[in-house]
PAZAPA-4460 file (N, C-alpha, C; in steps of 0.05 Angstrom, whole numbers, plus 32768, in hexadecimal, padded with zeros to 4 digits):
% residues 82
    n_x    n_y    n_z   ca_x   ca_y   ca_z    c_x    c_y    c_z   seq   type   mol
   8594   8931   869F   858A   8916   86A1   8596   8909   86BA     1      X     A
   858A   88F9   86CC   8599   88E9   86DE   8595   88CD   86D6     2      X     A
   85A9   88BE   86DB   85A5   88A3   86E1   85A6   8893   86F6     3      X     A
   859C   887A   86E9   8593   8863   8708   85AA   884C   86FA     4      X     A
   85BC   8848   8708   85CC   8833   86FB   85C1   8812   8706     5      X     A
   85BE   8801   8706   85BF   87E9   8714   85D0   87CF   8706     6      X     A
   85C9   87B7   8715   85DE   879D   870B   85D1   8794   86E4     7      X     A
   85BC   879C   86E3   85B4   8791   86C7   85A4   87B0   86B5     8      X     A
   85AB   87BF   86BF   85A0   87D0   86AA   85AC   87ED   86AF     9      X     A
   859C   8802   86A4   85AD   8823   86A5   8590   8833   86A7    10      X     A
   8589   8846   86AE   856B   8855   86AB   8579   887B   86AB    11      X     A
   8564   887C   869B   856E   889A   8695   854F   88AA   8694    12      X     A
   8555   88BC   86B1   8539   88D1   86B2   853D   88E9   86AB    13      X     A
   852B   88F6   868C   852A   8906   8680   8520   8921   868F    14      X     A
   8526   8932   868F   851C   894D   8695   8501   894D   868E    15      X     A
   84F7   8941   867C   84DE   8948   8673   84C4   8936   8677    16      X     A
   84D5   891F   868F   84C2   890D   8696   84C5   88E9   8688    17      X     A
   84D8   88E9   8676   84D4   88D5   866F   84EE   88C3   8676    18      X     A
   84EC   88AC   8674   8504   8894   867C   8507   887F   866C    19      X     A
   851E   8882   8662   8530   8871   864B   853F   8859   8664    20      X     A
   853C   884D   8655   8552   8829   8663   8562   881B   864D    21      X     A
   8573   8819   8655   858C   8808   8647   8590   87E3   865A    22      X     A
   8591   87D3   8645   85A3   87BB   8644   8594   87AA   8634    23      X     A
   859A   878D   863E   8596   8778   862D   857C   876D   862F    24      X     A
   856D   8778   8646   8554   8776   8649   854D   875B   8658    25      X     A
   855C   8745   8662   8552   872E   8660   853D   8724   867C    26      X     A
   8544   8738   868D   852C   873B   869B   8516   874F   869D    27      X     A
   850B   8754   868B   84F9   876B   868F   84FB   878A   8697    28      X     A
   8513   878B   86A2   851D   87A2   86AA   8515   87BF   8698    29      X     A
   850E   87B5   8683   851C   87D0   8668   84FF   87DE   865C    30      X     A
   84E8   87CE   8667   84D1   87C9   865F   84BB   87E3   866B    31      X     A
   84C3   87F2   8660   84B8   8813   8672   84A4   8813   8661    32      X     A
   84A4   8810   8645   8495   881B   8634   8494   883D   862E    33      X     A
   8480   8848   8620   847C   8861   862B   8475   8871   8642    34      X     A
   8489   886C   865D   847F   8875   8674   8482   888A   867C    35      X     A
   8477   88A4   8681   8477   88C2   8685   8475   88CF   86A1    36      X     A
   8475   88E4   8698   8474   88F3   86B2   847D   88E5   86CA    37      X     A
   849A   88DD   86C9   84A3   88CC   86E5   84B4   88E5   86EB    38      X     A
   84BC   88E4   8708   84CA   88F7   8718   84E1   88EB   872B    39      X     A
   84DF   88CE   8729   84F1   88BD   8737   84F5   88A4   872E    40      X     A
   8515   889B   8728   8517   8884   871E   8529   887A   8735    41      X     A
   8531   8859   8730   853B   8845   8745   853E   882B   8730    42      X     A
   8557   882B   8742   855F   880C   8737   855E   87F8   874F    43      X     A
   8551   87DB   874E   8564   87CB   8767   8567   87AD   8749    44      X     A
   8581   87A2   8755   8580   878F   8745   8577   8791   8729    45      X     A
   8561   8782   871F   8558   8779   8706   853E   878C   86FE    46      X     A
   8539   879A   871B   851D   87A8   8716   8524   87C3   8711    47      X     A
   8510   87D7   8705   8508   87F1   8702   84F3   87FA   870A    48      X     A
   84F5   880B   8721   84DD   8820   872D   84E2   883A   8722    49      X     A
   84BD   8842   871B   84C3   8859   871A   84AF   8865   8721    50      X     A
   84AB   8883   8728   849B   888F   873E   848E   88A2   872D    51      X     A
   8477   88A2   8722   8468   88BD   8714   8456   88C9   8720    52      X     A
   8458   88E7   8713   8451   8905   8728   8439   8908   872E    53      X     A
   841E   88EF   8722   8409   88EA   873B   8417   88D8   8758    54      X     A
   8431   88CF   8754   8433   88B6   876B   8434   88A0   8766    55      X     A
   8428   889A   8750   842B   8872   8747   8447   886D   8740    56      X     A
   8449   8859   874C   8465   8847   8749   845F   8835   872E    57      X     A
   846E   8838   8720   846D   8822   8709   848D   880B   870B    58      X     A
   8486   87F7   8707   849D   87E2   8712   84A3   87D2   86F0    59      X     A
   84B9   87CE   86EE   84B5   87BD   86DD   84D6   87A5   86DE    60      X     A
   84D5   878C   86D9   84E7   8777   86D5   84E5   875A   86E6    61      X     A
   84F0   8751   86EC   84F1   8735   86EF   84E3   872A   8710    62      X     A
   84F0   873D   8718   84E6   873D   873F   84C5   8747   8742    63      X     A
   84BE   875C   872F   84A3   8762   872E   8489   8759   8732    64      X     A
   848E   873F   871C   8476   872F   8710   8478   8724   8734    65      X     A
   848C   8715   873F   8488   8707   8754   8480   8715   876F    66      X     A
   8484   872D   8774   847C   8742   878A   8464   8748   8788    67      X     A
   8461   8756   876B   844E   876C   875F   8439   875F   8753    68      X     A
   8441   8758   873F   842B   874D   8727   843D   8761   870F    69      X     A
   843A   875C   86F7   8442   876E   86DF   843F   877E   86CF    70      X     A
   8437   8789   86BB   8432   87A4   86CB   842D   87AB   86DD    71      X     A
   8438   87BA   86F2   8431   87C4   870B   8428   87E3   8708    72      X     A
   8411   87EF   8709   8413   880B   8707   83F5   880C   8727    73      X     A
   8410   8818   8737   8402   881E   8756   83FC   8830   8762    74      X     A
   83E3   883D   8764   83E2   8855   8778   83F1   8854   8790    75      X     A
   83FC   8842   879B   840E   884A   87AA   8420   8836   87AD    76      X     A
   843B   883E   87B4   8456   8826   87B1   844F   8812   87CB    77      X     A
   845B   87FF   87B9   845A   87E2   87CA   8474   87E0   87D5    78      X     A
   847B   87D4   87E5   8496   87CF   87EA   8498   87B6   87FE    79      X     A
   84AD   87A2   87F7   84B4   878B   8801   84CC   878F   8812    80      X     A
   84BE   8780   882E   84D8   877E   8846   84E7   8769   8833    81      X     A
   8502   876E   8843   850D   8749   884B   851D   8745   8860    82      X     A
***
């Protein structure tokens, strides 16, 4: 298993494709649902990226809705300068 540690949550990527999240949830962070076949996880802050083995980035927590929109599921990753 590896993990993604960040300031509000914990992510744990399964061998077998799947990703467990730990905390208190209060920003959206934790909110994966059943999300599969990912091959890359990330923490920044409050958010959770994760990368599945067609390529879509799935995003989920508080910074999202305002970048992204919510659910975010993207044929290809977005990414914000600053």
């Amino acid at each position: 298993m590896n993990i993604a540690v960040g300031h509000n949550h914990i992510l744990g990527f399964v061998s077998d494709g799947s990703v467990v999240a730990y905390d208190e949830n209060f920003s959206g962070q934790c909110d994966i649902g059943d999300w599969g076949n990912i091959t890359q996880i990330e923490i920044y802050n409050s958010i959770t990226f994760c990368v599945k083995k067609e390529g879509k980035m799935l995003i989920a927590g508080r910074l999202a809705e305002k970048y992204w929109g919510t659910p975010l599921i993207s044929p290809k990753p977005k990414f914000v300068q600053k």
